[in-house]
Structures are given as structure tokens and as C-alpha cells.
N, C-alpha and C positions, 0 to 999 in steps of 0.2 A: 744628515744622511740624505735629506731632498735632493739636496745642490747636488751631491754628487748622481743620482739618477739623472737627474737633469740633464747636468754636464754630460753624462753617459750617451743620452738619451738624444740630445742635441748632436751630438760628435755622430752616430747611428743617423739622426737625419741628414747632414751633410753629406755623410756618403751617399746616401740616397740620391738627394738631389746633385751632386755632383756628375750624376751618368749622362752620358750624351745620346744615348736613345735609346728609343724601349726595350730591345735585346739584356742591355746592361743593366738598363733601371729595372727588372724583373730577375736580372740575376742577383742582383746587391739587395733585393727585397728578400726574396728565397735565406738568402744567407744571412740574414738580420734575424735578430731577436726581436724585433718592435714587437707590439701589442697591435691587434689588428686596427684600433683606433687611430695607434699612430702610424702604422701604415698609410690609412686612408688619406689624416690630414697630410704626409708628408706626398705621397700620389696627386692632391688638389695641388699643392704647394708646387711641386713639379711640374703639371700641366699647365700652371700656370703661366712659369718663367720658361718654359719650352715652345716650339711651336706645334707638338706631338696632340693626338686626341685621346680619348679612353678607348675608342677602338683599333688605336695602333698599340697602347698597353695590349691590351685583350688578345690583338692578334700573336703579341710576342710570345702572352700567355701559353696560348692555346700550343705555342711549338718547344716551350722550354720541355727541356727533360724529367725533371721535376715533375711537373706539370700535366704532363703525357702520363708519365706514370702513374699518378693519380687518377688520372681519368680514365685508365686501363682496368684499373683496380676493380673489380667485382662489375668488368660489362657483360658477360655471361652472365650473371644475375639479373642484371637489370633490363637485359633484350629476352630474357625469357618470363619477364614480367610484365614488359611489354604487349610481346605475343600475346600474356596469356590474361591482360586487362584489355587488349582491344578485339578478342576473340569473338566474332560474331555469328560463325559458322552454328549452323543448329546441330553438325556434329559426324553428320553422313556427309561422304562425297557428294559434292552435284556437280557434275559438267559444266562448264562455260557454252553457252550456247550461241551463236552469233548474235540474236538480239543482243545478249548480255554483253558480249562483245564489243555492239557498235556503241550499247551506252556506255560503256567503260570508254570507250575512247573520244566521245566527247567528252566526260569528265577527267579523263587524266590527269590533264596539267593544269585542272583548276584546281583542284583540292590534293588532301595530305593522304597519305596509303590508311591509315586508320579512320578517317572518313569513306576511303570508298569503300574500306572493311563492314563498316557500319550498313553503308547504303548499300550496296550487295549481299550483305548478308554473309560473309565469309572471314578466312583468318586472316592475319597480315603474310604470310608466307605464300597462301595464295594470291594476293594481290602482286605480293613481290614478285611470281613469277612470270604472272603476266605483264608486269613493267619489265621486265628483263627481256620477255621474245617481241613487245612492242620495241627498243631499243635495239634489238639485234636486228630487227627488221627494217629500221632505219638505217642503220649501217651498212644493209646489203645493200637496201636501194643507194645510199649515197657510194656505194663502191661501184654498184652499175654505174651509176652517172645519172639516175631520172633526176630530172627539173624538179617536179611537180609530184610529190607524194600526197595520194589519196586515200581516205577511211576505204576505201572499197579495195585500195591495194594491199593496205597495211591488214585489213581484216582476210584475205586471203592467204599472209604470209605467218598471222600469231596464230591461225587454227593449227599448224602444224607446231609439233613438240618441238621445246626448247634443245634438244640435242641435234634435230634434223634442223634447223635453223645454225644452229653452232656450226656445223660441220659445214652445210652450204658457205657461210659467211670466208670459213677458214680457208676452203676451195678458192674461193674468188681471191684471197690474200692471198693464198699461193699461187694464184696464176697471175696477178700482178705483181708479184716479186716483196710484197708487203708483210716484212715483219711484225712482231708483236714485241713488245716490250719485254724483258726478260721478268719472269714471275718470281714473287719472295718467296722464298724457302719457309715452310711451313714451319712454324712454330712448335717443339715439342711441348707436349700437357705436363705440368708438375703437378 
């Protein structure tokens, strides 16, 4: 009864390794019955006689159907667990105030959003929004044309709300003739 698992089992790696890149070799994996062991030896075994790396498996990963799908699976869970473990906010509204402001935007693009959560003391949705009107505020300058974008420019354009930034940016797109990408169709809740 061994030999014939074997045989099984061996015939199941061949196909594996038979695929000519990692698009395939993750589809022929999905579709196998292996043991996650043998998975992995038959993965080493692959990369081996290939000239592919673990991060072009990974990235084929990351776009299989399969795959996605799994990763879909319960993210409303896990972003509102997120939320609600990196939550630093003491609970009341507070303002952003320009001090707050100018330190946030030296630390931006050094640290992760639940870092500056921590260190402002606030939730990650407030952080979010404020990387979102720094971002839009980048875009209008780079649609004017300035060179040279400065904390003192950028912090005159995020004090205003995220919708009066939205709509100025959209202005400027429509008077240079600059489309938007067509948007996905909103997903109904089951």
C-alpha cells in the first residue's frame, strides 16, 4: 500500500514541478492534494531546477483566485480589529492643531499609521485621514506644476477638510481635460 502512495505521490510532484512559472506552479499546487510537507519539499525542489525565487511564487500567490479569495475572507473582521487594538484616541474628539500638524508631517513617511496612532494619541482612521488630505494635497500641487513642495505649503492646504481639497483637486482635473480612472462598482453586502 506504501508504493502505491508513493507512486501517487511522486506522479503529484512531477506535475508540480513540471510548470514553467509561478502563475502555473501555484495553480497545479491549489489543485493537488499534497500534504503541506509535500508541498513545501516539492516548492524547494522547484526553485531549485528553476530560475524563479520565493518572491515570484508569493507574488503569483498573492493574485491567484484561490488565493484572493481567502484573503478576502473575514477582512471586515480583521480591519475592525485592527482599528480597534491600535486605538489610542482617549475617546473625545480633539482637533488637529497646526503644531500637531507640523509634527505629523515630519514623521509621515517615517513610521507605520498605528505608530503615529500611538504617538498622537489618536485612532487609525484619524490618522487615515489625515494621510489622505496630505496626498490630495500633493496631487493638487503636482497638478499646478510647483517644483518645490514645502511643510509650510502642505500644512496650509491639510487644515482644510478632506472634501474641500477633493473638489478643488477635481476643479483643476477638469480644467486640464484630466480624467479619473473609471471606479469599481460597489460590491453588494451578503
Amino acid at each position: 500500500m506504501s508504493k502505491i502512495k508513493d507512486a501517487l505521490v511522486n506522479q503529484k510532484v512531477k506535475k508540480l514541478l513540471s510548470a514553467k512559472n509561478p502563475e502555473e506552479y501555484i495553480d497545479n499546487s491549489v489543485k493537488s492534494n499534497l500534504s503541506q510537507r509535500e508541498k513545501a519539499r516539492a516548492t524547494k525542489m522547484w526553485l531549485e531546477q528553476t530560475d524563479f525565487t520565493i518572491q515570484d511564487i508569493s507574488y503569483a500567490r498573492n493574485r491567484h483566485p484561490y488565493w484572493k479569495a481567502i484573503k478576502q475572507k473575514n477582512h471586515q473582521f480583521r480591519t475592525q480589529k485592527r482599528f480597534s487594538d491600535f486605538n489610542f484616541s482617549t475617546g473625545n474628539s480633539q482637533p488637529w492643531t497646526n503644531e500637531l500638524l507640523k509634527q505629523f508631517l515630519d514623521v509621515n513617511d517615517k513610521i507605520t499609521d498605528r505608530e503615529l496612532a500611538k504617538e498622537f494619541q489618536r485612532s487609525l482612521p484619524s490618522i487615515q485621514a489625515i494621510r489622505r488630505r496630505v496626498n490630495l494635497a500633493n496631487r493638487i500641487f503636482e497638478l499646478e506644476g510647483a517644483t518645490k513642495v514645502t511643510k509650510s505649503m502642505l500644512l496650509k492646504k491639510i487644515i482644510s477638510d478632506e472634501k474641500v481639497l477633493r473638489k478643488k483637486l477635481n476643479e483643476i482635473k477638469e480644467a486640464n481635460g484630466i480624467k479619473d480612472a473609471p471606479r469599481r462598482k460597489a460590491r453588494k453586502k451578503s
